[in-house]
Phi, psi and omega in degrees: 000170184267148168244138186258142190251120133302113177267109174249155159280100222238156177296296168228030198263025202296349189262317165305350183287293190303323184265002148296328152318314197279295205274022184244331188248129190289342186236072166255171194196174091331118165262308177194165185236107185276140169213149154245116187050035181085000179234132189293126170262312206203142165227157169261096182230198206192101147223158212008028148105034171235110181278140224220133114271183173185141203247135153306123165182040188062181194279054207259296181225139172272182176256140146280184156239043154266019182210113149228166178269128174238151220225089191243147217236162201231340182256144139326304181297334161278334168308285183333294221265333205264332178291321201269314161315308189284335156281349197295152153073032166105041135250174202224160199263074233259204200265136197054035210066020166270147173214186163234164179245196202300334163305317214111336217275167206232153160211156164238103187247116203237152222279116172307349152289331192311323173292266200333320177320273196269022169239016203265142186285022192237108181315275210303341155279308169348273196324313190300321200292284191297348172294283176336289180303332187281000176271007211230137130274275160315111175302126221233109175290328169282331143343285181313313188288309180295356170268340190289294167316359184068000187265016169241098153329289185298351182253344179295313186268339170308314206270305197284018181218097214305136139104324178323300214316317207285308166333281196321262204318353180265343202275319188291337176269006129276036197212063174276160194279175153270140170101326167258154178267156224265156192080157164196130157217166201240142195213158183210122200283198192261355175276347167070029131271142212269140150299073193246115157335156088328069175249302170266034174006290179247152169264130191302126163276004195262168192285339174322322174299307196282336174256344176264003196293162198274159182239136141007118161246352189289000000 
């Protein structure tokens, strides 16, 4: 029967990838190393049982983030380890639990409640879950629960007052960094993988973020 690989593309870092990968997922391998004239062309890995190439083949194209991984965590603790792995050594953390890591390649690493969360026949936990969830970079699963649970004033008065969530979160989109674009929002389909738009990529470095941001009641 057919199988499908994702095959990615690197300038020349494709063997450094694969073993930061590797040494990133515990149940993971090396399968081969391809060389050509002494220079590595292509590798073969395994990570947690999802087979993966990737080809040596210049700086021609980059990575977006209309092509991610999404990672789904059953612990805080593995979000914790796996948010910290994938950034280390120059990536950087973006919005809703997205971050890229130091190649560029996008992950998404999310709590496996989170879809039951915010698909619950009751609109106003839904709503509270994702009010939540747009204040986060790393996703904070205990957070998540207590908005669900109704136990966050701010995600509580968010949900019960029409149109609020959508105000707050527009104020960010007039106040873009230079060079990213503005806005951001999160959507989570019914197959329970999260969307977060491109609007917002990278997280804004100017102080505007940090005095307008809504602050944590969780």
């Amino acid at each position: 029967m057919p199988t499908i690989t994702p095959f990615l593309w690197f300038d020349t870092q494709a063997e450094e990838a694969m073993n930061a990968y590797v040494s990133i997922f515990k149940r993971s391998k090396v399968i081969s190393v391809n060389r050509a004239q002494g220079k590595v062309m292509s590798v073969q890995f395994e990570l947690e049982g999802q087979s993966f190439m990737a080809l040596n083949a210049g700086p021609q194209f980059k990575f977006t983030e209309a092509i991610s991984f999404f990672v789904a965590c059953g612990t805080q603790q593995e979000i914790d380890e796996l948010w910290a792995k994938l950034i280390a050594d120059g990536g950087a953390p973006s919005r809703c639990g997205w971050l890229k890591d130091k190649f560029g390649l996008s992950w998404q690493i999310i709590p496996n409640t989170l879809g039951p969360m915010l698909s619950d026949k009751d609109p106003a936990r839904s709503t509270r879950v994702m009010n939540a969830m747009l204040q986060m970079d790393k996703l904070d699963l205990a957070r998540l629960q207590r908005a669900y649970d109704g136990q966050c004033r701010e995600e509580r008065r968010a949900a019960d007052t029409p149109g609020r969530r959508d105000r707050r979160f527009d104020r960010f989109a007039s106040r873009p960094t230079a060079g990213s674009p503005p806005g951001t929002s999160c959507r989570l389909s019914t197959s329970k993988a999260v969307d977060c738009l491109r609007l917002w990529p990278r997280r804004p470095t100017t102080s505007a973020w940090s005095s307008s941001r809504a602050p944590s009641t969780c």
